[in-house]
N, C-alpha and C positions, 0 to 999 in steps of 0.2 A: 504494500500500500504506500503511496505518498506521504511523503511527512506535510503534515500541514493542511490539507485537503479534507480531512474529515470534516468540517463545518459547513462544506459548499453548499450542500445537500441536506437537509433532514426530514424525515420519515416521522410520523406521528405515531402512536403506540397501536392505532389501529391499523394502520396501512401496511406497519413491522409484523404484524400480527397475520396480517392475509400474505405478505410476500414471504415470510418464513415458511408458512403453510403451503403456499403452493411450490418452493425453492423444495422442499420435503416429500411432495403428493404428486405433483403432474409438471413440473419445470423441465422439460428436457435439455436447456442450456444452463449451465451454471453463474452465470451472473444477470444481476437485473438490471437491464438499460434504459438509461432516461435519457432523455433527448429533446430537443425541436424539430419543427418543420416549417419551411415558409407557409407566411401564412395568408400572402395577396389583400383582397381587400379587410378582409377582418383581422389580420395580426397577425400574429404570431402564435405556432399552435405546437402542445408538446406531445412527446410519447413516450409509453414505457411497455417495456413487453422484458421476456428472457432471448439471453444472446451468449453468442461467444466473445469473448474479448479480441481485439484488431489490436493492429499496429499503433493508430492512429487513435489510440483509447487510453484514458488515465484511469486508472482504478482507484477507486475509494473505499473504508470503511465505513460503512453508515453504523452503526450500533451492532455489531455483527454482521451485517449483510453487506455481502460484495456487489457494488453498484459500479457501471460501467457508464463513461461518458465519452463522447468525441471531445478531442481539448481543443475542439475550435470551439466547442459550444459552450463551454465552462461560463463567460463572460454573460452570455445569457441566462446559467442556470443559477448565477451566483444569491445564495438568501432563498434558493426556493425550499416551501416544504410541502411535501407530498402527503397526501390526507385519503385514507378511503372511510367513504361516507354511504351509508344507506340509511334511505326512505321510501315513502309510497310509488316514489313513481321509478326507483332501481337502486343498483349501487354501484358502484365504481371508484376510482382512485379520482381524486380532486388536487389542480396543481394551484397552489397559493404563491402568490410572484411580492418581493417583500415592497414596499412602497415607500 
């Protein structure tokens, strides 16, 4: 892991909770990647799924879990924290961008 990197990223106790679980259950890649995507006219838009590690990848400690980023995208994901949330109408992972 990087020194100094663990803080770019953090994961909320439920989100840690569903990505151990699934890194344990059904993850067929061993790291979990966040990331952006252009985003045209509404912005900027991000992703997370399981992956392999690249070349062009920094690896983090998030609280135990191995999180993978492009270190072009660092700059953007800097202060994010990732939340999974359900209610009546789903659930899914929510990305909180720091303001």
């Amino acid at each position: 892991m990087e020194a100094g990197m663990t803080a770019l990223i953090t994961l909320t106790p439920a989100a840690q909770s569903v990505v151990k679980q699934l890194l344990a259950t059904t993850a067929s890649f061993p790291y979990l990647r966040i990331g952006v995507k252009g985003g045209g006219c509404s912005g900027m838009g991000y992703m997370i799924g399981f992956d392999e590690k690249a070349e062009d990848d920094q690896l983090l400690d998030v609280d135990g879990i191995p999180v993978i980023i492009k270190k072009a995208h660092s700059m953007y994901l800097a202060g994010m924290q990732v939340d999974y949330q359900q209610n009546e109408q789903g659930s899914g992972f929510v990305f909180i961008t720091p303001q």
